[in-house]
C-alpha positions in Angstrom: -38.5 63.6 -46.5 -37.5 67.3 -46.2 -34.1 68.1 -44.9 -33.5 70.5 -42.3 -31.6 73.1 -44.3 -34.8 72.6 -46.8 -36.9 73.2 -44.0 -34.3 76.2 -42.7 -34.2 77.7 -46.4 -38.2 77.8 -46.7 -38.7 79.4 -43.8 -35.7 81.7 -44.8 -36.9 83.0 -48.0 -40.3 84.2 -46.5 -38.4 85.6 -43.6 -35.0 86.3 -44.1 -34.1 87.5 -41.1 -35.1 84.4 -39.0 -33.1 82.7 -36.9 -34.3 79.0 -37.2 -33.7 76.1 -34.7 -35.2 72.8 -35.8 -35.5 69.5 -34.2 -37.0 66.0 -35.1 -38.9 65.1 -32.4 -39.1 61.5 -33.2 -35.8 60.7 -35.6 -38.1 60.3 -38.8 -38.1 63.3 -39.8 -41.8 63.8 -40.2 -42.2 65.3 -36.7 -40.7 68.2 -35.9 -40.0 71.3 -33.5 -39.3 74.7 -35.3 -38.6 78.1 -32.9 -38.4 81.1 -35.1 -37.4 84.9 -33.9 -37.6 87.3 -36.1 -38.4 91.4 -36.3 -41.0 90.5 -39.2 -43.1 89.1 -36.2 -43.1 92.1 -34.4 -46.9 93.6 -33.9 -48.2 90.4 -35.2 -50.3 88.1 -33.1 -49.2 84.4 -32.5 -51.5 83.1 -34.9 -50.2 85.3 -37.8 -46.6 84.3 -36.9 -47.7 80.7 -37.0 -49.6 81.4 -40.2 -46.1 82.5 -41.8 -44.2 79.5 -40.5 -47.0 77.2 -42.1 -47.1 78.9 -45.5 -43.4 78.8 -45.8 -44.2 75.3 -45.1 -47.4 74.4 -46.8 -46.1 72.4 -49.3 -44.3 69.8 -47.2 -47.5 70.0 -45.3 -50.1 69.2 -47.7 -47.9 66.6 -49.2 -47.0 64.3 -46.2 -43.5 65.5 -45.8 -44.1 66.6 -42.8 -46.9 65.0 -40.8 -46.6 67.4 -37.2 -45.1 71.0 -36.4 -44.8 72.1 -33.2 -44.0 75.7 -33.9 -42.6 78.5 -31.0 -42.3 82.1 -32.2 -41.0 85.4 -31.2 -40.2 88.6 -32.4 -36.8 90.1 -32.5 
């Protein structure tokens, strides 16, 4: 399972400005809420913001780390 300063820090070193609040959703671990705000979202659409959040992410994705996202992002 993926910590949330992993989780914070992967996010973090595609964006380093973000400001990052994470929660577990379900006290596993594996299902989580992430709200990002940062200025590298801003002219992007919501699907290219997501699209950041899950790359940062895609390895904890792909491998089962991670089974939900539910993801809420703003620019700065």
């Amino acid at each position: 399972m993926m910590s949330f300063q992993q989780i914070y820090q992967a996010i973090c070193t595609l964006i380093p400005d973000a400001i990052i609040e994470i929660e577990d959703l379900t006290g596993t671990g594996d299902h989580i809420s992430v709200q990002v705000i940062s200025s590298t979202f801003t002219g992007l659409s919501r699907v290219k913001q997501h699209k950041l959040i899950y790359e940062s992410l895609k390895k904890e994705l792909t491998g089962g780390t991670i089974h939900a996202v539910v993801l809420n992002t703003k620019a700065l």
